[in-house]
C-alpha positions in Angstrom: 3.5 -34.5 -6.4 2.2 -31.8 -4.5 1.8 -33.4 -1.0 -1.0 -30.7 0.3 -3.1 -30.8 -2.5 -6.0 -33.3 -3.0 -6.9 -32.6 -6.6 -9.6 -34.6 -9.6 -9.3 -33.8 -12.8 -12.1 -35.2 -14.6 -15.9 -35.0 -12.8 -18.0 -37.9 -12.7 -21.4 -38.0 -11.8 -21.1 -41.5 -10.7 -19.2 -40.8 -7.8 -20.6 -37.2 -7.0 -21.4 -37.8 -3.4 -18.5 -40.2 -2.5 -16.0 -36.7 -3.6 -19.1 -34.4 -2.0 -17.2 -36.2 1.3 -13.7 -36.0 0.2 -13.6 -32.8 -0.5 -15.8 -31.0 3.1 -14.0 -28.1 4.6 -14.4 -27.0 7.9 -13.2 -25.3 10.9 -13.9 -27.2 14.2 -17.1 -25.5 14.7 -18.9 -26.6 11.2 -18.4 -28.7 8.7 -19.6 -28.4 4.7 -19.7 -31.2 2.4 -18.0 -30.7 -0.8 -21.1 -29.7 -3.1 -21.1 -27.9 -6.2 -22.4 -24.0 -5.5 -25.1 -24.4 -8.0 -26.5 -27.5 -7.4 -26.5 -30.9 -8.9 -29.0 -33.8 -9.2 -28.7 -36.5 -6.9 -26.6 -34.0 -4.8 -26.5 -34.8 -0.8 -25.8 -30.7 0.5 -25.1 -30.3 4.0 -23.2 -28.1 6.6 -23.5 -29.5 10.4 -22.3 -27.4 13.4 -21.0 -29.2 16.4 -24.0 -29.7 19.1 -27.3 -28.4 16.8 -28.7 -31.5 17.4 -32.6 -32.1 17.4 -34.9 -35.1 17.9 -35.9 -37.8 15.0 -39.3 -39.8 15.9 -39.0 -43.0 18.0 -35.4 -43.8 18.4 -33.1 -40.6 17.4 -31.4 -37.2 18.2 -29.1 -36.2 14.9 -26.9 -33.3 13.7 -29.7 -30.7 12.1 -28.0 -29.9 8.5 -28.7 -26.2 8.3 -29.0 -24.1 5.4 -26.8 -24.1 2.4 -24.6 -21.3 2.9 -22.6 -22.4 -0.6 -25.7 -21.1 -2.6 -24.8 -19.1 -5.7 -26.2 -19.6 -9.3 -25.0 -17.7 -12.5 -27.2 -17.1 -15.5 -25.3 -16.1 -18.8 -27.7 -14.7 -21.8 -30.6 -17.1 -20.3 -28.3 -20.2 -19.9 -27.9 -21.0 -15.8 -24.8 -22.5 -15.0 -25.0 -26.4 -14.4 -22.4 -29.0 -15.0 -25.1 -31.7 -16.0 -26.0 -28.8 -19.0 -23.8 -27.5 -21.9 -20.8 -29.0 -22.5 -17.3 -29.2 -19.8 -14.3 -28.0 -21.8 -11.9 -27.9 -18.6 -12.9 -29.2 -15.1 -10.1 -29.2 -12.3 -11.0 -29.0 -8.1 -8.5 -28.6 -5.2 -8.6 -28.8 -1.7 -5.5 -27.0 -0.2 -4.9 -28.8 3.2 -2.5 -26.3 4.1 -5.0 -23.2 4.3 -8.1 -25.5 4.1 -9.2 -24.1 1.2 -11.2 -25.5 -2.1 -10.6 -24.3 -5.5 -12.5 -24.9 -8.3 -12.3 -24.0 -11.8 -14.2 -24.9 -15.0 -14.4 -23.7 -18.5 -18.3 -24.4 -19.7 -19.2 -24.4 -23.3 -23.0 -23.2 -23.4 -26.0 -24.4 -25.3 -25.6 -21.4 -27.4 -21.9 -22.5 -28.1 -20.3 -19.2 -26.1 -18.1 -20.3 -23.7 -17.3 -19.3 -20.2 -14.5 -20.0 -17.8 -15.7 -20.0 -13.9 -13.4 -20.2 -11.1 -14.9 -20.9 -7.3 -12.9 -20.8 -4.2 -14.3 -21.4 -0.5 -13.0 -21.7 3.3 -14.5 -21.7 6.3 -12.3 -19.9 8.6 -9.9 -21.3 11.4 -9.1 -17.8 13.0 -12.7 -16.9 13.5 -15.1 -19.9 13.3 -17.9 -18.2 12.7 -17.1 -16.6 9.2 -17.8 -18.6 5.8 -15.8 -17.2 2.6 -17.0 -17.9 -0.9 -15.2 -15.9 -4.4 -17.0 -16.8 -7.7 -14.9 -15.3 -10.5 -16.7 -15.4 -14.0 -14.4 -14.6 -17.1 -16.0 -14.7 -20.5 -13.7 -16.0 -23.1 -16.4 -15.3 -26.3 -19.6 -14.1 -24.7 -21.1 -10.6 -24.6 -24.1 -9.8 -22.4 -25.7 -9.6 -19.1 -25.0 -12.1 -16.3 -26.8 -12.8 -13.5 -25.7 -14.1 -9.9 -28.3 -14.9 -7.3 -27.5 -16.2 -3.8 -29.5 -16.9 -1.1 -29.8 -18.7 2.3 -32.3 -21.9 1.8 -33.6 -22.6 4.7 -35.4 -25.9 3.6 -32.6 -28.2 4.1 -33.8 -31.2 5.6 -31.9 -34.8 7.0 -32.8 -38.0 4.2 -36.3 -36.5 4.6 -36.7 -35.8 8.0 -37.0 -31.2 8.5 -35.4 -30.3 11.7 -36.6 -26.2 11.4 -39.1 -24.1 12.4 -39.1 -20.5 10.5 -38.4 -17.4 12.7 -37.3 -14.2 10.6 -35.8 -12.8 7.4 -34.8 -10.0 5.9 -32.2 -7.6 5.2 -30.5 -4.9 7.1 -29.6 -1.4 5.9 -26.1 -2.7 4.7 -27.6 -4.7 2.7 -26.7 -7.6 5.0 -29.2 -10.9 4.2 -30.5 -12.9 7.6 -32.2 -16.1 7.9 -33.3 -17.0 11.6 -34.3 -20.7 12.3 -35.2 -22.8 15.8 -34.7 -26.4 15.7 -38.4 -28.4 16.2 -37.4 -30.4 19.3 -34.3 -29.3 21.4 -35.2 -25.3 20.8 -31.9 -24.3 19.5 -32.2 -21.0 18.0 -29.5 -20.5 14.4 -29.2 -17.4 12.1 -27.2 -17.2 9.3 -26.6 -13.5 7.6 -24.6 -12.9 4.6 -23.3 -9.7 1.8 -22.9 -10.5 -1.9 -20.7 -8.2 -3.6 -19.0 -7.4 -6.9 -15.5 -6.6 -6.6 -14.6 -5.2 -9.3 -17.4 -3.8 -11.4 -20.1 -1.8 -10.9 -23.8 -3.7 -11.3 -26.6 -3.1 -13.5 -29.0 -4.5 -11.0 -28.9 -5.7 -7.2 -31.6 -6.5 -5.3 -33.4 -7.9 -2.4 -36.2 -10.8 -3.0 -37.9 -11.8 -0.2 -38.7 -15.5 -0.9 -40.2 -16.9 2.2 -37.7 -19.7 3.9 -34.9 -18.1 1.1 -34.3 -15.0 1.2 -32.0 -13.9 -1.9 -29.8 -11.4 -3.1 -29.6 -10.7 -6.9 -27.2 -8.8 -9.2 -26.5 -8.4 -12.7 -23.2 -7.5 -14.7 -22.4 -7.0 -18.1 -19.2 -9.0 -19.6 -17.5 -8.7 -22.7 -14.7 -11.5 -23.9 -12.1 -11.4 -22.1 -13.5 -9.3 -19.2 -14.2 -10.8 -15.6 -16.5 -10.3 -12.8 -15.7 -11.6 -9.4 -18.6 -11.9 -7.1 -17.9 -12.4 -3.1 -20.4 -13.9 -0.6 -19.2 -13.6 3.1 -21.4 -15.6 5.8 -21.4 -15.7 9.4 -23.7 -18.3 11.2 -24.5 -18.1 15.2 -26.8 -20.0 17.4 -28.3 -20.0 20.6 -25.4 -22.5 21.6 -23.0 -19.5 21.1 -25.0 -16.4 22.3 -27.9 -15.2 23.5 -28.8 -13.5 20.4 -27.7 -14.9 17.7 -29.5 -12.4 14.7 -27.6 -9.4 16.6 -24.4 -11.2 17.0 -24.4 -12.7 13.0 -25.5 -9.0 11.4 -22.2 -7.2 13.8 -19.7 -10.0 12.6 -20.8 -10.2 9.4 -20.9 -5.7 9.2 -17.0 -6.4 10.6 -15.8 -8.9 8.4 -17.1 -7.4 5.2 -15.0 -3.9 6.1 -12.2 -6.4 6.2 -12.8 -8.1 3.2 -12.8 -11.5 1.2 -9.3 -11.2 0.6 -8.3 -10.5 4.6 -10.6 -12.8 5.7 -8.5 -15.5 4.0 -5.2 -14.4 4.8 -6.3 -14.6 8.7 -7.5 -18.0 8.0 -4.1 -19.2 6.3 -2.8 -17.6 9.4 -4.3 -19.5 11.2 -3.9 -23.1 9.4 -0.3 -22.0 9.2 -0.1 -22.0 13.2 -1.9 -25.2 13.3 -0.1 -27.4 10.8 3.2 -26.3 13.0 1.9 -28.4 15.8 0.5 -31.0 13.8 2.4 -31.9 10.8 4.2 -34.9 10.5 6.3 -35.6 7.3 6.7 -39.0 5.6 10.1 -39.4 3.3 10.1 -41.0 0.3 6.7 -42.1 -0.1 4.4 -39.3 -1.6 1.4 -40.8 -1.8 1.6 -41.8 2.0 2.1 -38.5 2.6 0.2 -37.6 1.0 -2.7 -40.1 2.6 -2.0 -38.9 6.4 -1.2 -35.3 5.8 -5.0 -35.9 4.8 -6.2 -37.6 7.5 -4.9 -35.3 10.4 -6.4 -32.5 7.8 -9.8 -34.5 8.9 -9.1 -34.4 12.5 -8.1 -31.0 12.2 -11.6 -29.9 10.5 -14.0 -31.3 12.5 -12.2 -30.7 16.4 -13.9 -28.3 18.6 -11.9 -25.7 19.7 -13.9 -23.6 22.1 -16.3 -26.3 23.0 -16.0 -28.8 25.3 -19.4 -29.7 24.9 -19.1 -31.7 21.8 -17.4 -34.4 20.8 -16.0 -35.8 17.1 -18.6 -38.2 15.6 -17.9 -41.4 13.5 -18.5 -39.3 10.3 -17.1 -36.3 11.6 -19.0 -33.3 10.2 -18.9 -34.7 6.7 -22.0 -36.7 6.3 -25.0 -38.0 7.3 -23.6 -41.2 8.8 -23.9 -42.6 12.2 -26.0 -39.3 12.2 -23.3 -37.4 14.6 -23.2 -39.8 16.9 -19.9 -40.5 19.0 -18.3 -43.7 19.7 -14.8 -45.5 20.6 -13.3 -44.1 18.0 -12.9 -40.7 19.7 -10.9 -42.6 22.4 -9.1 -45.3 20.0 -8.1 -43.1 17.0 -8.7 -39.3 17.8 -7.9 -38.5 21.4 -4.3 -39.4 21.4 -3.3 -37.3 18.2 -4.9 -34.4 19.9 -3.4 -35.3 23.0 0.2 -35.3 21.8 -0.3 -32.3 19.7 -2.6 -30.0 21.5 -2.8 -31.3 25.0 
């Protein structure tokens, strides 16, 4: 058994949104449940930042869930992507406790009966909280055609039916660097999110901005041929008023910075950076795997969701993995959280 490695082998629907909460990533700063990048029904997407909190009528303040930074949809010859269409010929997802990073890979037979093998990896970085990393690679094992990849920022996310967001801007820069810019309804707290899709290693047909009001989206188009693959990269920074005073300015410079870097740097400063923290933190059971196995996960929990360079915030009930107890804190913090910090990182 691998004891860093939470891994399913088989997908079913019926527990989508239970594994949606196993499998969230985070970085101390924010925290993204484990959804599928292009959607499912029934789905429950959300990414919560420590601190955005805004009102609910009557009784409540909550975490806002922002927008979906995970979006990314591939068309093949006509067919979009979906895991509730076509047929699944392979299905296999990881989380890597040890860099925080979740794998995903999936061989899709199409309506048509051409089949495709898709492979999705994502982290949310430790050494700079503020940078999101998603890799898409698309390898066509008997198709030849156009693909399509669009990815955008949807900026009508919204709690069990409650929207926390007022519209500000959107657009795109001269780097072709998308921004979304959003104020929470109540508490005022200004968020932008800015991201770059890019293909790594061919050259597209097509890219393009569309300007969809509350989405803005970036398009491209490849061609494959069997065996070939296309590997599309999707790098996201998020600031908000809580961090700086201007948080458009500060998401477009990051994100210009961490896209001369590169996907592939990006995550090597973030396994870096787990690497450092799993030194203090790690704690080893003998002879019992599956125990392990079980705490290596939970401190992985702690890990994710405490704020580093906040002490304005606290860890809620539910961490940042969920709607529950709506971000509120309690005695856990003190009972079950404080002292494995305090022994660790004090």
């Amino acid at each position: 058994m691998d004891n860093w490695t939470i891994s399913e082998s088989e997908f079913t629907p019926l527990k989508l949104n239970a594994k949606e909460t196993v499998f969230t990533i985070g970085n101390g700063y924010l925290g993204t449940r484990g959804t599928f990048e292009e959607g499912y029904p029934g789905e429950v997407a959300a990414t919560f930042l420590h601190g955005v909190f805004d009102d609910v009528p009557i009784a409540f303040t909550e975490l806002a869930n922002t927008p979906n930074w995970l979006d990314l949809r591939v068309t093949i010859g006509g067919e979009m992507f979906r895991m509730d269409q076509g047929k699944l010929l392979f299905y296999q997802r990881d989380i890597d406790l040890h860099t925080g990073t979740l794998h995903r890979k999936v061989i899709w037979n199409m309506v048509s009966g051409k089949k495709i093998q898709l492979e999705f990896e994502r982290f949310t970085s430790l050494a700079d909280e503020h940078i999101l990393g998603l890799r898409c690679q698309i390898t066509s094992i008997d198709y030849s055609g156009p693909v399509e990849i669009r990815s955008s920022l949807p900026g009508h996310t919204d709690n069990t039916g409650w929207a926390h967001w007022n519209w500000k801007t959107q657009g795109q820069d001269n780097n072709q660097n998308v921004f979304l810019c959003l104020e929470t309804r109540a508490t005022n707290i200004n968020l932008c999110e800015a991201f770059h899709l890019g293909l790594i290693n061919k050259s597209p047909l097509l890219q393009e901005y569309w300007d969809n009001h509350w989405s803005p989206e970036q398009v491209l188009e490849v061609n494959l041929q069997p065996g070939e693959t296309a590997t599309v990269e999707k790098i996201t920074t998020v600031f908000t008023s809580r961090d700086t005073a201007d948080p458009k300015s500060a998401a477009l410079n990051l994100l210009n910075r961490a896209c001369s870097c590169g996907y592939t740097a990006l995550w090597e400063a973030n396994r870096k950076a787990w690497e450092r923290e799993w030194e203090m933190s790690d704690i080893t059971i003998e002879g019992d795997d599956e125990s392990d196995l079980a705490l290596r996960y939970s401190l992985f929990q702690l890990l994710i969701a405490g704020p580093r360079q906040d002490d304005h915030v606290s860890i809620a009930a539910k961490t940042l993995s969920g709607f529950g107890y709506r971000g509120h804190t309690f005695w856990d913090t003190e009972i079950f959280i404080l002292p494995f910090f305090t022994y660790t990182q004090p």
